[in-house]
C-alpha positions as CSV (number, residue, x, y, z in Angstrom):
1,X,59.8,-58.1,-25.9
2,X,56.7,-59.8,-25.6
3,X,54.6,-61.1,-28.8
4,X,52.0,-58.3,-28.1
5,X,52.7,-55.7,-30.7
6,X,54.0,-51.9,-29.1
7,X,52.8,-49.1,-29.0
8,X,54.8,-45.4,-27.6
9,X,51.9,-42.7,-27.4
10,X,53.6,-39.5,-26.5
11,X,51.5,-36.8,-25.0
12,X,52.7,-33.9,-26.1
13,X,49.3,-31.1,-25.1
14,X,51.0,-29.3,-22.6
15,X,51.7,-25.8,-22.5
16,X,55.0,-25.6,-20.1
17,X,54.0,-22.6,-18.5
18,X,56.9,-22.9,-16.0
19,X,59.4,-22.5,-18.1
20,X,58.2,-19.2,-19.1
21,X,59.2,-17.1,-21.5
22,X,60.8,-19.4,-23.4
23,X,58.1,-21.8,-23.7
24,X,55.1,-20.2,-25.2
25,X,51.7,-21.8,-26.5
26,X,53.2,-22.5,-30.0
27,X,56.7,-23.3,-28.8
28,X,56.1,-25.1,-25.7
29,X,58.6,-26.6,-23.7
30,X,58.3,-30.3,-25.4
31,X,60.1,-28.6,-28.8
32,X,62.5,-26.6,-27.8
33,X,66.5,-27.6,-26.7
34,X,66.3,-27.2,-22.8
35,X,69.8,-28.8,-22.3
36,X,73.0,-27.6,-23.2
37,X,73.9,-30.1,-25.8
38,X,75.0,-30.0,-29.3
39,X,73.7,-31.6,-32.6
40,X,75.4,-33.3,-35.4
41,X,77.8,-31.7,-37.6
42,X,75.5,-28.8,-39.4
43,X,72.0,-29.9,-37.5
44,X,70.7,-28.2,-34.4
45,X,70.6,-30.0,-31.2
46,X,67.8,-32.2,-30.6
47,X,64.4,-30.9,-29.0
48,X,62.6,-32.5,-26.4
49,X,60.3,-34.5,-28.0
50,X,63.0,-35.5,-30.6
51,X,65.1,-36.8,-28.1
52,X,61.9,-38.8,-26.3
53,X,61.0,-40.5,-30.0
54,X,65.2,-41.0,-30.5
55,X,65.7,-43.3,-27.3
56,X,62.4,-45.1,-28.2
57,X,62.9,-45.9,-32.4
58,X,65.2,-49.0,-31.3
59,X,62.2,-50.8,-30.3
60,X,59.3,-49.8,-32.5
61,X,59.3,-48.4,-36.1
62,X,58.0,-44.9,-36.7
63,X,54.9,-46.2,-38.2
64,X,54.2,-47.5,-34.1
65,X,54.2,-44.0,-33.0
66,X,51.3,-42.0,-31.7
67,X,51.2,-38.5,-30.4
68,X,48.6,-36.8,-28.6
69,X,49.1,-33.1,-28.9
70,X,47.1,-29.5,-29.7
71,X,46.5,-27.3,-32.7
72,X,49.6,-24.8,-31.7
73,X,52.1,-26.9,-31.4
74,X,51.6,-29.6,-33.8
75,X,53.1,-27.4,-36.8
76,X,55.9,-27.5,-35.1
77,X,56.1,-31.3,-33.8
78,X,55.7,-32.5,-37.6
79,X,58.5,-30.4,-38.6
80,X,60.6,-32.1,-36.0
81,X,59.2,-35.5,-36.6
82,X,58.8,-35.8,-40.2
83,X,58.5,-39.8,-40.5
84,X,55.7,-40.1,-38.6
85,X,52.7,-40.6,-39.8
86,X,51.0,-37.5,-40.1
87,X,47.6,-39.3,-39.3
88,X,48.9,-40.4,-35.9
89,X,49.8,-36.8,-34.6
90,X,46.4,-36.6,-33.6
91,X,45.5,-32.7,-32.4
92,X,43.3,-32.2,-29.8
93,X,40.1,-30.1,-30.4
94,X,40.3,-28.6,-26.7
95,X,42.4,-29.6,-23.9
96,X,41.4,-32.8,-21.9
97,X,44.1,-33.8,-19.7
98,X,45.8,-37.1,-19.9
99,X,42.2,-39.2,-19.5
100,X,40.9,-38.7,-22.9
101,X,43.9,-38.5,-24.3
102,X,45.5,-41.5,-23.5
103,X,41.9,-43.2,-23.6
104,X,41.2,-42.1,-27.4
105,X,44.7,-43.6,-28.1
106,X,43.6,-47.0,-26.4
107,X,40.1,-46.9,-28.6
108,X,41.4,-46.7,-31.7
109,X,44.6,-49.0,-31.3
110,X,42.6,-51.9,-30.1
111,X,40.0,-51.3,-33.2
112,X,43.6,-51.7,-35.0
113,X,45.2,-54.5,-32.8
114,X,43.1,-56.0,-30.5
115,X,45.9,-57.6,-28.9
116,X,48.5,-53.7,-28.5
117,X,50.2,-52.8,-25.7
118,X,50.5,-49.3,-25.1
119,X,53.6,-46.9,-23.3
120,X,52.3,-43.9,-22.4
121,X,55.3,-41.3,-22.1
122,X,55.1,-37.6,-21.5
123,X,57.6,-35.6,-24.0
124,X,59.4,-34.0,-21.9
125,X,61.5,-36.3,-19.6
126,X,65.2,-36.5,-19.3
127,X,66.6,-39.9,-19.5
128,X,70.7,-40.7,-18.9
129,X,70.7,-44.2,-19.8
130,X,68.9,-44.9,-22.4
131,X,69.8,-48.6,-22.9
132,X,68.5,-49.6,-19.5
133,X,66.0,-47.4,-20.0
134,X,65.0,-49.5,-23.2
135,X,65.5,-52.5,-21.0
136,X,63.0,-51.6,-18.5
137,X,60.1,-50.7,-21.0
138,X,60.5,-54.2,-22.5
139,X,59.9,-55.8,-19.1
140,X,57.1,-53.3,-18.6
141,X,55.7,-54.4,-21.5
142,X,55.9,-58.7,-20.6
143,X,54.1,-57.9,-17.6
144,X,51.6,-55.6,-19.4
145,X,50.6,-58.1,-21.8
146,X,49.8,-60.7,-18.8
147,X,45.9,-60.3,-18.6
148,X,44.9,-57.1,-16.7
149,X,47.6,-55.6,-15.7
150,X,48.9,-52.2,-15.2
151,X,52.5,-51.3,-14.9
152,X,53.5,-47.7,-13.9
153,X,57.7,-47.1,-13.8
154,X,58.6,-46.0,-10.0
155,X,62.0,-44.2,-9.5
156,X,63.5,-44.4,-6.1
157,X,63.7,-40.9,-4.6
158,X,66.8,-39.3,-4.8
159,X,65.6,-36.6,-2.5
160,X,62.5,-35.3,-0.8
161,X,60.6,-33.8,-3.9
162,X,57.6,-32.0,-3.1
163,X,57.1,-31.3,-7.1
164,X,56.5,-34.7,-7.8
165,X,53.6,-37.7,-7.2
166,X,54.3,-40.7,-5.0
167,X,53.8,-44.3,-5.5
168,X,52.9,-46.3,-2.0
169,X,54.1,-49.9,-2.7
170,X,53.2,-52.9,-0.5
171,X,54.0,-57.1,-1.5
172,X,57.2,-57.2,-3.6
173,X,56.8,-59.5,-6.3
174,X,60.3,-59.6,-7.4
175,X,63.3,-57.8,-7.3
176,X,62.4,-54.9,-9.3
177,X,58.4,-55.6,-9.2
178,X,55.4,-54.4,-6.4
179,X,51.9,-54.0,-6.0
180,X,51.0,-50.5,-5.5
181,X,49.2,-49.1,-2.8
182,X,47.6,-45.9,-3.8
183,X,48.9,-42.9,-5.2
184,X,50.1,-39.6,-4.1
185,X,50.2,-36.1,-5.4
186,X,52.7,-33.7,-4.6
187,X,53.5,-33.8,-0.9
188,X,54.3,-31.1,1.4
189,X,58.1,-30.9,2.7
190,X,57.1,-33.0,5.5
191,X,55.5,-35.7,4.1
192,X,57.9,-35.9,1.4
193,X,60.5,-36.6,3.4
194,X,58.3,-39.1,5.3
195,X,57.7,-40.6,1.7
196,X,61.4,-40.6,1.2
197,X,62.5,-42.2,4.8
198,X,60.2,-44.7,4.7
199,X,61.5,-47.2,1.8
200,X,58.2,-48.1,-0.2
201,X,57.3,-45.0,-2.1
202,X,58.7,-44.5,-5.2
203,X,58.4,-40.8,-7.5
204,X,55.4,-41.5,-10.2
205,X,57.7,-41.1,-13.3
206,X,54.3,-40.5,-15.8
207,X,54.8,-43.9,-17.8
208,X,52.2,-46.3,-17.7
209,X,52.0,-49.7,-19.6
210,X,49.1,-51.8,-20.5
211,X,47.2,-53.6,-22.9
212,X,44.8,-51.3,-25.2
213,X,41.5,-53.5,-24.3
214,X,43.0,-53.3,-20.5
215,X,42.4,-49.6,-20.2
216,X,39.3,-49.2,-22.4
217,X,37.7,-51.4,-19.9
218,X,39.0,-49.4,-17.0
219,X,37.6,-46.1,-18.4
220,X,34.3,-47.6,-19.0
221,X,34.4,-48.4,-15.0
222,X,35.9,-45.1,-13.6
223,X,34.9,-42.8,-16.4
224,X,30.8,-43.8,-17.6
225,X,30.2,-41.1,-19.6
226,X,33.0,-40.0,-21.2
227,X,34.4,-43.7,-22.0
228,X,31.3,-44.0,-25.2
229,X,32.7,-40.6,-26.1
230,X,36.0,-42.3,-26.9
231,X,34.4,-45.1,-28.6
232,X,32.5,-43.1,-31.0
233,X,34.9,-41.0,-31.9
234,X,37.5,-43.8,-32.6
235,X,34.6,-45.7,-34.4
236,X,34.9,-43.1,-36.8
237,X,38.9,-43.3,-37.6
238,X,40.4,-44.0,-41.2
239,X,37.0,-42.0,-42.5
240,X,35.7,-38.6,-43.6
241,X,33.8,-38.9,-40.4
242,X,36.4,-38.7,-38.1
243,X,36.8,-35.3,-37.5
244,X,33.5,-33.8,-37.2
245,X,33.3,-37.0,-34.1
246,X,36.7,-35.7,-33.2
247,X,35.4,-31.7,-32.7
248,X,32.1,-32.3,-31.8
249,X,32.5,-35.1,-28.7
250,X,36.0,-34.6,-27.4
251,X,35.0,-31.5,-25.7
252,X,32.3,-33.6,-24.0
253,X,34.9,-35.8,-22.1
254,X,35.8,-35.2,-18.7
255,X,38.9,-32.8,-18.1
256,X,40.8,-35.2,-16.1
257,X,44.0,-37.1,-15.7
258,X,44.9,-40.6,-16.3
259,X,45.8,-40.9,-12.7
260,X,42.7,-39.6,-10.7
261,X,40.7,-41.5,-13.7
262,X,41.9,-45.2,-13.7
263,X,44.8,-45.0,-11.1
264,X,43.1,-43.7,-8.2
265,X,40.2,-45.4,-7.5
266,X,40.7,-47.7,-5.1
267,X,38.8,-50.3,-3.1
268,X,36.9,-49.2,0.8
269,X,40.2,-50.9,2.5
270,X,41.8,-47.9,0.5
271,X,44.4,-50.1,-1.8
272,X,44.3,-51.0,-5.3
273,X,43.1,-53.9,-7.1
274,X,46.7,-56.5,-7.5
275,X,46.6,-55.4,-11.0
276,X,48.2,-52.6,-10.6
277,X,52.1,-52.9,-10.1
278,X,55.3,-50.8,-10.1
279,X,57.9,-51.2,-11.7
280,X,61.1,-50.3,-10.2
281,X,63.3,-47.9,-12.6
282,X,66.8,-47.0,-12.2
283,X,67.8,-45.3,-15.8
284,X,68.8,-41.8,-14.3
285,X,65.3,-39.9,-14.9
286,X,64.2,-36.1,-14.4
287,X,61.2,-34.5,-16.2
288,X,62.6,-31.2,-15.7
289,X,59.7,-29.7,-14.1
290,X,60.9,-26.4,-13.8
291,X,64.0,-23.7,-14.2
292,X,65.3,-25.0,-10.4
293,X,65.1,-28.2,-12.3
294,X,67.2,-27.3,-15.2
295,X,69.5,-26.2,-13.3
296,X,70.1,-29.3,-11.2
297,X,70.7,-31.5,-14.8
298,X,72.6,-28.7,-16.2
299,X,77.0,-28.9,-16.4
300,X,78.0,-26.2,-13.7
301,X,80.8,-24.0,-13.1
302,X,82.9,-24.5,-10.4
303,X,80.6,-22.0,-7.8
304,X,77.2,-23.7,-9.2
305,X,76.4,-21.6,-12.1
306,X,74.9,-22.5,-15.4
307,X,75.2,-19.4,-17.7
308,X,73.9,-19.8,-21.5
309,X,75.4,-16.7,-23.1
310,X,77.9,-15.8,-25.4
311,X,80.6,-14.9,-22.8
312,X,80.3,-14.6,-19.1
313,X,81.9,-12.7,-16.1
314,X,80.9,-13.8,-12.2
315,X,81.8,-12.2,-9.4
316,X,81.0,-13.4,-5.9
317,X,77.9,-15.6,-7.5
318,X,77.2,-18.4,-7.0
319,X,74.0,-21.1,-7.5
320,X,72.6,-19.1,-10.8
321,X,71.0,-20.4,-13.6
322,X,70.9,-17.3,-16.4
323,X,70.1,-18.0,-20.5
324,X,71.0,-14.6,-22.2
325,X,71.9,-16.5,-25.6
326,X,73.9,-14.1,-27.7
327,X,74.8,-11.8,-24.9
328,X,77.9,-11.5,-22.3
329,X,76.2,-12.4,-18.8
330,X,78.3,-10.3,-15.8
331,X,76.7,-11.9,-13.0
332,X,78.1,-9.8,-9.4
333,X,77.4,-10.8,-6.2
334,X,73.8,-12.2,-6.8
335,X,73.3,-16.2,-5.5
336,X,70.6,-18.6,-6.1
337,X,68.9,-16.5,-9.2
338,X,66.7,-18.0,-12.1
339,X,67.4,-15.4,-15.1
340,X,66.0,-16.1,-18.9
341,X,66.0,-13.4,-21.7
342,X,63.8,-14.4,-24.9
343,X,63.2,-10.9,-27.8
344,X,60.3,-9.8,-25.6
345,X,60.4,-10.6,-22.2
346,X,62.5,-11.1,-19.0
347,X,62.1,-13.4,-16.4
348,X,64.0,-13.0,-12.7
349,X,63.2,-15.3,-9.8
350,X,65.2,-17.4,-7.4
351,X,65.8,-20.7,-7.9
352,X,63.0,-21.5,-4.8
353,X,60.9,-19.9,-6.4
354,X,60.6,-21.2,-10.0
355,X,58.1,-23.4,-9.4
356,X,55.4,-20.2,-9.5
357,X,57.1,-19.2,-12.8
358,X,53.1,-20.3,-14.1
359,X,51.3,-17.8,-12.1
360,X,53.0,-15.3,-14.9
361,X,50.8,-17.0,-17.7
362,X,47.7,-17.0,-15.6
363,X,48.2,-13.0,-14.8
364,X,49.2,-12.5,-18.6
365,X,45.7,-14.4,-19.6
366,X,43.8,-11.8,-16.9
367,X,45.4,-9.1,-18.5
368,X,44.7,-9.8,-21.9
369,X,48.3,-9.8,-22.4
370,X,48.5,-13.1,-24.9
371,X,51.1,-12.3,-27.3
372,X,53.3,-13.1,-24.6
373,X,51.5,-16.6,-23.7
């Protein structure tokens, strides 16, 4: 690891409206058990942002920690994560995207350690090996802490994936290292698989590396106004004036993501500055983006089915994904379905499908309907 000190900031804002109706605004996806696991002897299984923290401890100590969350879910994440410092699960005073998050992080860890290095990770992901994935974040972090550089972790497509971003890469530096191109968001079918057949893209993973002072100086390029926001605000940490700074000018900031921010600007020739690299990650990742999702990660029976219920029948089924915890699923000639029960709702889709799962949460907010959000 390099002699730049670490520093995992976990974003952990999001809602998870597609994995509706078990995550809701105060139980989103990031702290609940999405996989079919078991916990210790007399605990419960890990949650999502328990398990993102677990595979990181080994290289920081849980005074390094930051997370970057909102008012209705951080209850809940300092129940999970009780030895964290409770000053460092910093709760949002409106939603901001990953910009402003990530960038407040960066403000107030180089007025702490002018010389950090940050990771940002999303809480969500899915991880299979987490010792090379260790391995890989220390590298990130060597290269991070050499002047200006940003790092983003690139995992080779498995498949064309039209639900996540693209990295275009160009000189390879190394074996596992490249400059990157320009970003992509979510491709059609066609251009995924173009993506995918052509060798240099990779799938944008959502973990970015760089030195604190490295992306403070980005945002005051790409984002003018909202970058002295930032600065004020984390001018004001460790005293009684933080918080009124915190409510009053976050809402000012600019609702965008880290990404469009600092990552997609790019010069008139249409690449990147060579400061920006990718990293090449082979650790087996998902972030488990939706129910079809789950259902790809998940154990399966022996005609494709994941059933979560107390007992189960099938008949002629086959490619299901049903969580009925508690009940006995019988399951009869139906193929390809998405079905979740939770104490006051029921969702049925098909596994193509899922993906719209959100456009539920946006009709329940039209119809006033928010004790089901």
């Amino acid at each position: 690891m390099s002699s730049h000190k670490f520093y995992p900031v976990i974003l952990a804002g999001g809602s998870g409206t597609r994995f509706w109706p078990r995550s809701r605004r105060s139980r989103a996806k990031q702290v609940l058990t999405l996989e079919s696991q078991t916990g210790k002897a007399g605990q419960d299984p890990p949650t999502m942002i328990q398990k993102t923290v677990s595979r990181l401890a080994p290289l920081v100590t849980e005074r390094d920690f930051w997370i970057i969350t909102n008012e209705l879910v951080a209850p809940e994440i300092k129940r999970q994560l009780p030895g964290l410092p409770e000053q460092q699960i910093v709760i949002e005073p409106a939603p901001r995207n990953t910009a402003p998050a990530i960038g407040l992080a960066a403000c107030i860890l180089e007025k702490i350690d002018p010389e950090a290095i940050i990771g940002m990770f999303p809480a969500d992901h899915v991880i299979a090996d987490e010792e090379k994935f260790r391995k890989a974040i220390q590298r990130a972090v060597e290269i991070a802490a050499q002047g200006k550089n940003i790092v983003v972790m690139g995992i080779q497509p498995a498949r064309a994936e039209t639900g996540y971003g693209y990295i275009e890469t160009g000189e390879k530096l190394d074996a596992e290292l490249l400059r990157v191109k320009r970003f992509t968001e979510k491709p059609n079918q066609q251009k995924a698989e173009e993506f995918t057949a052509a060798g240099n893209y990779y799938w944008n993973s959502g973990m970015f590396f760089w030195q604190a002072r490295t992306l403070t100086r980005a945002l005051r390029e790409h984002l003018s106004e909202t970058a002295p926001l930032l600065e004020e605000i984390a001018s004001a940490w460790g005293t009684k004036a933080f918080a009124r700074k915190f409510l009053d000018l976050y809402p000012q900031c600019e609702n965008i993501s880290i990404d469009y921010a600092v990552l997609e600007p790019r010069s008139a020739q249409g690449e990147h500055s060579s400061h920006v690299l990718c990293l090449q990650a082979d650790f087996g990742w998902n972030d488990l983006g939706s129910w079809a999702a789950l259902h790809d990660h998940q154990p399966k029976d022996a005609a494709h089915n994941v059933i979560d219920g107390k007992n189960s029948y099938t008949l002629n089924a086959t490619g299901n994904y049903v969580y009925a915890p508690g009940k006995f699923v019988a399951a009869v000639g139906v193929h390809d379905l998405v079905v979740v029960e939770t104490e006051d709702a029921i969702l049925i889709t098909t596994r193509e499908h899922s993906q719209d799962v959100g456009k539920i949460v946006k009709y329940l907010h039209e119809k006033k309907m928010t004790d089901l959000v």
